[in-house]
Residue, then its C-alpha position, 0 to 999 in steps of 0.5 A: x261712093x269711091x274706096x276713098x270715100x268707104x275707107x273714111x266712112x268705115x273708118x269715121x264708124x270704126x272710131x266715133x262709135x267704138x264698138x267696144x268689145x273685148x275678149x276676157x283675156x284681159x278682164x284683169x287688167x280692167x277691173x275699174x270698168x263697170x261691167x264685164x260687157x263693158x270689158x267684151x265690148x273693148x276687146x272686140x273693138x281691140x281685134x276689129x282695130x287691129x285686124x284693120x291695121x294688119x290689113x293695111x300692112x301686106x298694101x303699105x309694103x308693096x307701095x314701100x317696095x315700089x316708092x324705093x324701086x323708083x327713087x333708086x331708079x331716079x337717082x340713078x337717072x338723075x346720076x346719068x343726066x347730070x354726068x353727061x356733058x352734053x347736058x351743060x350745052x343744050x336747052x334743059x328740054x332737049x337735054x330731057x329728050x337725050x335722056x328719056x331713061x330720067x325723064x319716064x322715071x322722073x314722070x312715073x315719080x311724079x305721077x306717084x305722088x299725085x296718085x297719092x303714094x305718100x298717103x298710102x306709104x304710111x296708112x296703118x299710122x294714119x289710121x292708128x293716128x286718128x284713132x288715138x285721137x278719138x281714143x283720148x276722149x275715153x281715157x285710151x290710146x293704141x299702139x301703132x298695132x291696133x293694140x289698145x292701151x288704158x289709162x288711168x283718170x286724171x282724178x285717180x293719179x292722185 
């Protein structure tokens, strides 16, 4: 099994079972539950969440980081190629040859994307996204965090 495919898995767990467990520090603020077990439940899921996301935090930077070092780069490039006036009077090929600077930069750019750099850019949100959507079927949401929140039933807003 690829990481791409245990991340999902791990993730599939983390979200469709919702190992609930919840620390007492927040027992107050869900009184309505049933239990205190219930309530331990939740705020262990909240820490096993939030300790997910802050995981993924240090990985999105370093993409971040290197998504804007080769965009300024291919920008940069890009500026070049298309101030030289030899560009205008040569087939785009050959003008790609006398520019290999724009041209590397614009490969490894491209090479990015299909590697999946966009995907890896914003994966906390991702996660939380997904989480959130398993979330609403038992009356929650999180923040981008990890940091769960209540809400109330339809039939209590009354």
């Amino acid at each position: 099994m690829g990481a791409k495919e245990e991340e999902a898995v791990g993730l599939s767990i983390l979200c469709d079972h919702l190992v609930f467990q919840w620390s007492t520090a927040r027992l107050p603020e869900i009184a309505d539950m049933k239990s205190v077990e219930q309530a331990e439940d939740l705020m262990a899921f909240e820490r096993r969440l939030t300790e997910s996301i802050s995981c993924l935090q240090p990985a999105a930077n370093r993409w971040r980081m290197i998504l804007l070092v080769v965009s300024v780069l291919l920008a940069a490039g890009a500026w070049s190629w298309l101030n030289d006036p030899n560009t205008q009077k040569v087939s785009f090929y050959l003008s790609l040859w006398n520019h290999p600077f724009f041209t590397i930069v614009c490969i490894t750019f491209i090479a990015l994307f299909f590697a999946g750099i966009h995907r890896r850019v914003v994966a906390p949100s991702i996660i939380a996204d997904r989480c959130r959507t398993v979330l609403t079927e038992y009356n929650m949401s999180c923040e981008d965090t990890g940091k769960l929140i209540l809400k109330r039933k339809q039939s209590d807003r009354v």
